[in-house]
C-alpha positions as CSV (number, residue, x, y, z in Angstrom):
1,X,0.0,0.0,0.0
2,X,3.2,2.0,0.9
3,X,4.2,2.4,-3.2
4,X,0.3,4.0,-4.0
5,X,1.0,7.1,-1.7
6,X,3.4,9.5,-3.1
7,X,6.0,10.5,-0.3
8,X,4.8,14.5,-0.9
9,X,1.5,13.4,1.1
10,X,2.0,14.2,4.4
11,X,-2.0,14.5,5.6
12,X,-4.8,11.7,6.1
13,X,-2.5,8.7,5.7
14,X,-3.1,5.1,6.0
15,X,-1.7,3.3,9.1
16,X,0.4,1.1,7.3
17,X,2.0,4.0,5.2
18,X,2.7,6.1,8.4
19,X,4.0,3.0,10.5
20,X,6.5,2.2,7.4
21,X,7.4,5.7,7.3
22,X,8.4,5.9,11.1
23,X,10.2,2.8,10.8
24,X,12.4,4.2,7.8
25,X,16.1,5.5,8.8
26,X,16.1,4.9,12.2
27,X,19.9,5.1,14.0
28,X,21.8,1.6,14.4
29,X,20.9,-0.2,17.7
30,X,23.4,0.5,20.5
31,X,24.6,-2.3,22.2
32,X,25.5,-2.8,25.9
33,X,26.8,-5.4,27.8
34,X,24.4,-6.4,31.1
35,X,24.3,-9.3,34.5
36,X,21.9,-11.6,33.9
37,X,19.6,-10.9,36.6
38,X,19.5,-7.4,35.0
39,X,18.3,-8.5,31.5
40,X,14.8,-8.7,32.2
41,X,12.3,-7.3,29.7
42,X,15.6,-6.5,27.5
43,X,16.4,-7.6,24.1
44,X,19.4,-9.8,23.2
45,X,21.5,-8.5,20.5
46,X,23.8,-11.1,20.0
47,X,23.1,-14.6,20.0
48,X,23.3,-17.6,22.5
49,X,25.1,-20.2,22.1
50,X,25.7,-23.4,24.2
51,X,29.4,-23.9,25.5
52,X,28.7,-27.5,26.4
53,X,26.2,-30.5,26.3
54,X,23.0,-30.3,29.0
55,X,23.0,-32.2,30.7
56,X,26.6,-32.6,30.3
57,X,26.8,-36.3,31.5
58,X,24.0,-38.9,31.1
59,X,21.7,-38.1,34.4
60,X,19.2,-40.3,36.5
61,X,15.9,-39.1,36.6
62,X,14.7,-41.0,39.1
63,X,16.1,-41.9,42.3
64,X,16.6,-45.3,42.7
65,X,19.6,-48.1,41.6
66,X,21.8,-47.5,38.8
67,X,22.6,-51.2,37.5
68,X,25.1,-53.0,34.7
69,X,23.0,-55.8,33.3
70,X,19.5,-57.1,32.5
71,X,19.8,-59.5,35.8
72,X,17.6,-59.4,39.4
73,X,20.5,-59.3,41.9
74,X,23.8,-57.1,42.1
75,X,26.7,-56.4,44.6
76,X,26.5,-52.9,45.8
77,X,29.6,-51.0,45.0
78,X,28.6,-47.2,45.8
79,X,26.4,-44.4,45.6
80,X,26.6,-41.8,43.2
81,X,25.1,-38.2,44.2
82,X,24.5,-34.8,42.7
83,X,27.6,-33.2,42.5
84,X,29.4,-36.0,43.8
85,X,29.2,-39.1,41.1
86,X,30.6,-42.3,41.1
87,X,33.7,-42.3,39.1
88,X,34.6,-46.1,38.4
89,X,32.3,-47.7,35.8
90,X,30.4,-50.5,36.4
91,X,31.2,-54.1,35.8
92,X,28.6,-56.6,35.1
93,X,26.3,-57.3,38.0
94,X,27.3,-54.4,40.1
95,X,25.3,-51.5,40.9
96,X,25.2,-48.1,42.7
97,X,22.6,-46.1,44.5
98,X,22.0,-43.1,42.5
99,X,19.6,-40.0,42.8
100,X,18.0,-37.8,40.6
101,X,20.3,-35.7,38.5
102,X,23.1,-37.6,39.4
103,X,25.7,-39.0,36.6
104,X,24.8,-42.4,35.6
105,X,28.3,-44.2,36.0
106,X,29.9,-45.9,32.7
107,X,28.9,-49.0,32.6
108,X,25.0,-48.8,34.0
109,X,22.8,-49.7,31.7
110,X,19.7,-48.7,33.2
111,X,18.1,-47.0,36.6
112,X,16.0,-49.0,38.5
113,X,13.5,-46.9,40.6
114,X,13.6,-47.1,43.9
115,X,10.1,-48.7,44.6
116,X,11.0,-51.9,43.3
117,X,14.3,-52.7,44.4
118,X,14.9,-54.6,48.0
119,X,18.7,-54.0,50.0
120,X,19.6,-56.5,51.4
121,X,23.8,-55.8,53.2
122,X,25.6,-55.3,50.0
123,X,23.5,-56.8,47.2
124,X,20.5,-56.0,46.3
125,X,17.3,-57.8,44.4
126,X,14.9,-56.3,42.1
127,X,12.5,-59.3,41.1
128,X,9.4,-56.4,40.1
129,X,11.8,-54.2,37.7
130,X,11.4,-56.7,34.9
131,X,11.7,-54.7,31.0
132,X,10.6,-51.3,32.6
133,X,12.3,-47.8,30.9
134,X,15.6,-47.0,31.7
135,X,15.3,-43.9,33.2
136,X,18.4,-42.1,32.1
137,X,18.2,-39.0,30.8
138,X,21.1,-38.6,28.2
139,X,23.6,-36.4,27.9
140,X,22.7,-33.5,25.5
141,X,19.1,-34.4,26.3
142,X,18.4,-30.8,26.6
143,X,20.7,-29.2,24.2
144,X,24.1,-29.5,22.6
145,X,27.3,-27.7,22.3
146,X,27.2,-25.5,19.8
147,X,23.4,-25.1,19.2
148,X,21.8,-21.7,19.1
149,X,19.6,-21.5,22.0
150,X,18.3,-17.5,21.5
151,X,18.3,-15.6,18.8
152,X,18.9,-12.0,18.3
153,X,15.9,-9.9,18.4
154,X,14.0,-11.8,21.2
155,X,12.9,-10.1,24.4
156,X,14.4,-11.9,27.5
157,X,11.7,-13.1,29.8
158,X,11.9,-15.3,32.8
159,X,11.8,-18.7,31.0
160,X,14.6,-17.2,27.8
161,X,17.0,-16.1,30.8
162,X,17.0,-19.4,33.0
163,X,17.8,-20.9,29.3
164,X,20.9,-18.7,29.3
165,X,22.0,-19.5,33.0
166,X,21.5,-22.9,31.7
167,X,24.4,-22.1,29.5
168,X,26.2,-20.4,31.9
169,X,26.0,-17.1,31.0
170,X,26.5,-14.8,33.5
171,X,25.9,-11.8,31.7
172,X,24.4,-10.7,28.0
173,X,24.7,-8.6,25.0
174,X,21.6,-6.3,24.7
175,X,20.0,-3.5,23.1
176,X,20.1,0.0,24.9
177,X,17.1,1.3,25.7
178,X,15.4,3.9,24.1
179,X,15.2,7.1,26.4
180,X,11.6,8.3,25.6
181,X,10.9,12.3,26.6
182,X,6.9,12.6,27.3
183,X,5.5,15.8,27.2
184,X,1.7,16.7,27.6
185,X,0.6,19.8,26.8
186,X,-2.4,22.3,27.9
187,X,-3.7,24.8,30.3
188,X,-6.8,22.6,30.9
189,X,-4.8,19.8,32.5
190,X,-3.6,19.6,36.2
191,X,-1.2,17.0,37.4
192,X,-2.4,14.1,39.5
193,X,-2.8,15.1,43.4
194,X,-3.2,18.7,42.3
195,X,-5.8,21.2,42.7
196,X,-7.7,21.6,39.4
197,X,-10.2,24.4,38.8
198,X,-13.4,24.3,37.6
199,X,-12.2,24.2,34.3
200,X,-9.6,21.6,34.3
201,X,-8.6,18.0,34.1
202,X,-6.6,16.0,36.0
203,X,-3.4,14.7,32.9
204,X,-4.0,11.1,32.8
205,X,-2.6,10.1,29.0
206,X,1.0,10.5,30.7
207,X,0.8,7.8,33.3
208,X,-0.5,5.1,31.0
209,X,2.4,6.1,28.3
210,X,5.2,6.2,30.3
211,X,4.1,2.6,32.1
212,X,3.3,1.1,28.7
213,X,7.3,2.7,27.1
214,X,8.5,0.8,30.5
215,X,6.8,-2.4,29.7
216,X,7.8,-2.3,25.9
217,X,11.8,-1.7,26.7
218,X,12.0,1.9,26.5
219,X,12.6,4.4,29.3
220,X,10.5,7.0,30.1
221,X,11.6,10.7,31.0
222,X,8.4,12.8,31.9
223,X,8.5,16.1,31.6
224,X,6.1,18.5,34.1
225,X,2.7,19.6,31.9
226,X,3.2,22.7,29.7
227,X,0.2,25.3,29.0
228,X,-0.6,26.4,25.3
229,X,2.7,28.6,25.1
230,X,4.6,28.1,21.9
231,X,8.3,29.2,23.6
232,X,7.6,27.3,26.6
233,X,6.8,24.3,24.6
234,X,10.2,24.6,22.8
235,X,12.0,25.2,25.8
236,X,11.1,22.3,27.3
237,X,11.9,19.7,24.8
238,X,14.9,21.8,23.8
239,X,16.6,20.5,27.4
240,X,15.2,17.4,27.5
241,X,17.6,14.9,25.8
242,X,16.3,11.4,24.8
243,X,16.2,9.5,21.3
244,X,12.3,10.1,21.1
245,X,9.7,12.7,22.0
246,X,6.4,12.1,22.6
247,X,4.2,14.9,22.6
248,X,0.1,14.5,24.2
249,X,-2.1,17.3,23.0
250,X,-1.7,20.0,21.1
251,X,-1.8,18.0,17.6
252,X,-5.0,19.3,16.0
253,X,-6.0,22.5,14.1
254,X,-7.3,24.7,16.5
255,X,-6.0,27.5,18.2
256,X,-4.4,26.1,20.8
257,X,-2.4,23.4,18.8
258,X,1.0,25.0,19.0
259,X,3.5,21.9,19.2
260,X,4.6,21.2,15.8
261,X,5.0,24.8,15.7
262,X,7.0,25.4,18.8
263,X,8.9,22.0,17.7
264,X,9.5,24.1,14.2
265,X,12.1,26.3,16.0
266,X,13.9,22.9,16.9
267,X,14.3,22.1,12.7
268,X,11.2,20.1,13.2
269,X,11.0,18.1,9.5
270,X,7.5,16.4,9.0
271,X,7.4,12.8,7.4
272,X,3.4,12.1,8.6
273,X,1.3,15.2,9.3
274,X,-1.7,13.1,10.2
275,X,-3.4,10.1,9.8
276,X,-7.0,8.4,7.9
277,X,-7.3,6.5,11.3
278,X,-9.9,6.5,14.2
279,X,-9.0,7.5,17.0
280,X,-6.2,9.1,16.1
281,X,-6.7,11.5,12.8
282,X,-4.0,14.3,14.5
283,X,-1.0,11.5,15.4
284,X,1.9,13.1,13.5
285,X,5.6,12.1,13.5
286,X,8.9,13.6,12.4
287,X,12.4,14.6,13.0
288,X,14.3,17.3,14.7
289,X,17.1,19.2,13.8
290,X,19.4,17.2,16.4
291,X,17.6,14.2,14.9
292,X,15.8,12.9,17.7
293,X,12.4,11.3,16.5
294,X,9.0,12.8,17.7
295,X,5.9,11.7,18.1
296,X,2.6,13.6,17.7
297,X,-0.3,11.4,19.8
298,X,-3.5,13.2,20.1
299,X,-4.8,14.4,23.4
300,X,-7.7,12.3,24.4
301,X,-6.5,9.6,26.7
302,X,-8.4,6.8,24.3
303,X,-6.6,8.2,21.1
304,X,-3.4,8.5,22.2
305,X,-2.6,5.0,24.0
306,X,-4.4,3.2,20.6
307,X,-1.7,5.3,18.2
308,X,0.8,4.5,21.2
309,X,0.1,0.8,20.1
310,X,-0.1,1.5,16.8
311,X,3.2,3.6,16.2
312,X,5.3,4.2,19.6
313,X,5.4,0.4,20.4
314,X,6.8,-0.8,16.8
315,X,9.0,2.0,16.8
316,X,10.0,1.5,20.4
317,X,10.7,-2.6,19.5
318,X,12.5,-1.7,16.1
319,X,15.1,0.7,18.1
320,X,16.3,-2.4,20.2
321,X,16.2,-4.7,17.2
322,X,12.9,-6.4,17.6
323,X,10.5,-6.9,15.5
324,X,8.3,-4.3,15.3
325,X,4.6,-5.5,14.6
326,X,1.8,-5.2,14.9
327,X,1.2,-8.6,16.0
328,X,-2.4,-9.5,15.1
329,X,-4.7,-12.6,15.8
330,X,-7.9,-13.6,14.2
331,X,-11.1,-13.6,16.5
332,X,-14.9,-14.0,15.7
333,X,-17.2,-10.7,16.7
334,X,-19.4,-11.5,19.7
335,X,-21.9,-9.3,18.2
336,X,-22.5,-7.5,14.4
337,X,-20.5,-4.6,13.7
338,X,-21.7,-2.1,12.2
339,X,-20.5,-0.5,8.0
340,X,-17.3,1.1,8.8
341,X,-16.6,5.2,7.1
342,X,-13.7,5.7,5.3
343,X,-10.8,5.9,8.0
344,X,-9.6,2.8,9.6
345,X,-11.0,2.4,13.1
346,X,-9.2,0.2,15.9
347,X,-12.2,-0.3,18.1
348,X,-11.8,-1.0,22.3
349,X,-12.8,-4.7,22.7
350,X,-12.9,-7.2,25.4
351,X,-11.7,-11.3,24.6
352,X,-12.9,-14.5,25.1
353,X,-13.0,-17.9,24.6
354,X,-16.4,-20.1,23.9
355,X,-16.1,-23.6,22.6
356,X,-12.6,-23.1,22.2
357,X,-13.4,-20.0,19.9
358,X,-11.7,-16.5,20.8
359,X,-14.5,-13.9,20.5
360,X,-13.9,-10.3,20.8
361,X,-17.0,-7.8,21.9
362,X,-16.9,-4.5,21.0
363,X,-17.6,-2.0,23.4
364,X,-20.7,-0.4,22.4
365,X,-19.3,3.6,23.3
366,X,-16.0,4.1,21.6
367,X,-15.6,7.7,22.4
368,X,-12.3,8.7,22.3
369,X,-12.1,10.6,25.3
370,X,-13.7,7.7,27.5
371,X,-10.8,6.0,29.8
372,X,-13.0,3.8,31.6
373,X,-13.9,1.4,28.5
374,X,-9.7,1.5,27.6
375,X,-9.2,0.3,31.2
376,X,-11.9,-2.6,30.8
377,X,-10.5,-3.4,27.2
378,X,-8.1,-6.2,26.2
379,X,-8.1,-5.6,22.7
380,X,-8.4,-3.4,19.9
381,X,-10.4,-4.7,17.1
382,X,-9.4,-3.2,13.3
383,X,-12.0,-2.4,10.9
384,X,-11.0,-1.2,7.6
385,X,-11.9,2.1,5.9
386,X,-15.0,1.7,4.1
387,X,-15.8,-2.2,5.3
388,X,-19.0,-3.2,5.0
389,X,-21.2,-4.3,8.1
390,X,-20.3,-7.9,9.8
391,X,-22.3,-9.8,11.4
392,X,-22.2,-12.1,14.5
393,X,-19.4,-14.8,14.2
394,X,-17.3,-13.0,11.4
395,X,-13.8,-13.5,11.7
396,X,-11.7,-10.0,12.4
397,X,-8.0,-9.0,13.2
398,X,-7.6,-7.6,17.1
399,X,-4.4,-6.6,18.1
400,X,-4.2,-7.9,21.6
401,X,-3.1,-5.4,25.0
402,X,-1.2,-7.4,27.0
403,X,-3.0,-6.9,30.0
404,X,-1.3,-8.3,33.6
């Protein structure tokens, strides 16, 4: 769809068109060397790789008798621990006790389970353990020296980083993270705890932006709430630093919409003046003369977080080497939807699963300045510009919140 808009369009762009042109140019990922237990939520730049077999020995995974021979009775030589194995191998007829996770000595041919083997002194009998498994786990069970166990480009969670203290890495090669400036703009809004007037409204897009920049890698530098002043505007972000701006407010065509022309004293150069999206028509992005990357969201709580999805996240992702998305998954409407206008709406939505079906409801109010239907939401449902109406069952794409 990219090729069919000429690049001198600027205004009422499709949201493909505007991601790909905030994903274009972007500065090389810096890389940075972190501990382990420090890597959480990060993204690995450079590949894992396994130093050595794991298990690195063939293991017991039961505790029980670790035997040479298909017999019933053997002479009882040792015991073989975790950390602490049996170093002889075994000859024919002799066996050790063993416990789970301990090195199955050369020799053994099998683990007999605990439960069905009698001691007797130094011998012991096992009339019940018959053909029954072997119960050694083998060495390289798990993986094997040399295998690629993560790949560049994957967000470290719990389960990825016990994978790479499983291969003995105590530290990791990761993307820096993105320093994000927020800035919310408006003499109408009053911060959190304050004392509003009549006439104003407590600033609420900024708390949910800076927690969802956390949770997607980046790190969040919030600036205190500006007034409709085109110098103090500039001023602000002039200081601030970061490799992205994100502005709240201040992104339409009224009067009061003075950041992309405070931002103009900064070299501000335009590459998406606004979008043919809903909510979300004023999102705007573009680059300053220092080259730091801003973004435009629009005001309205609802509006802003859904173009923070939308834009901020795959930009966010592609800056520590991710992949950017959207990711979307297929779900059948819980209810008909009804013909769509000609911008692309992401509608609020709530999941669920019936009969093994994921459903998605629509909330029926999807007023953009509404925060109370984001905060029930788990999804955002697309509906393309000019669709027709669907009914009941019809299968759509929802891009999912990650909620928890």
């Amino acid at each position: 769809m990219s090729g069919t808009v000429p690049e001198t369009q600027l205004k009422d762009l499709p949201s493909e068109v505007a991601r790909a042109r905030i994903l274009a140019d972007l500065p090389p990922v810096t890389l940075e060397t972190v501990a382990l237990d420090a890597a959480l939520g990060r993204v690995l730049a450079q590949p894992v790789v396994a130093q050595r077999d794991q298990p690195p020995f063939d293991a017991s995974a039961m505790d029980g008798w670790a035997v040479n021979g298909p017999g019933e009775d053997f002479v009882i030589v040792g015991e073989s621990a975790a950390g602490h194995g049996y170093a002889a191998p075994l000859d024919p007829g002799e066996a050790v006790r063993i416990f789970t996770g301990a090195p199955v000595p050369a020799g053994a041919t099998r683990v007999i389970i605990q439960e069905v083997a009698v001691r007797e002194g130094d011998r012991l009998r096992c009339p019940a353990a018959g053909s029954a498994p072997s119960h050694i786990r083998p060495a390289g069970g798990d993986f094997r020296a040399g295998q690629v166990l993560l790949t560049a480009g994957l967000r470290l969670d719990p389960w990825r980083l016990s994978l790479a203290a499983a291969a003995g890495r105590a530290t990791l090669q990761v993307a820096r993270q993105p320093r994000v400036v927020v800035l919310s703009t408006g003499e109408e809004l009053v911060a959190p705890g304050g004392a509003p007037r009549a006439d104003q409204i407590f600033e609420s897009g900024g708390t949910g932006l800076c927690a969802l920049i956390t949770r997607w890698g980046g790190c969040p530098v919030r600036l205190a709430v500006v007034g409709d002043d085109e110098a103090a505007i500039a001023q602000a972000v002039v200081g601030a630093g970061g490799d992205v701006v994100v502005t709240l407010g201040g992104a339409s065509v009224g009067d009061h919409d003075l950041v992309k022309p405070a931002l103009g004293r900064l070299g501000l150069t335009l590459r998406v003046e606004s979008l043919k999206l809903r909510p979300g028509k004023p999102t705007w992005f573009g680059r300053l003369g220092d080259g730091r990357l801003v973004l435009g969201l629009p005001g309205n709580p609802a509006s802003g977080l859904v173009c923070a999805e939308l834009f901020l996240k795959p930009l966010l992702l592609a800056l520590q080497g991710a992949a950017p998305g959207p990711f979307l998954e297929t779900a059948r409407l819980a209810a008909p939807m009804p013909a769509n206008g000609p911008r692309e709406h992401w509608a609020r939505a709530r999941l669920s699963v019936q009969d093994g079906v994921q459903m998605a409801a629509v909330m029926a109010d999807q007023d953009s300045s509404l925060i109370t239907i984001f905060a029930e939401a788990d999804a955002l449902v697309r509906h393309a510009a000019g669709a027709e109406a669907l009914p009941a069952a019809a299968v759509v794409e929802v891009l999912r919140l990650g909620r928890g």
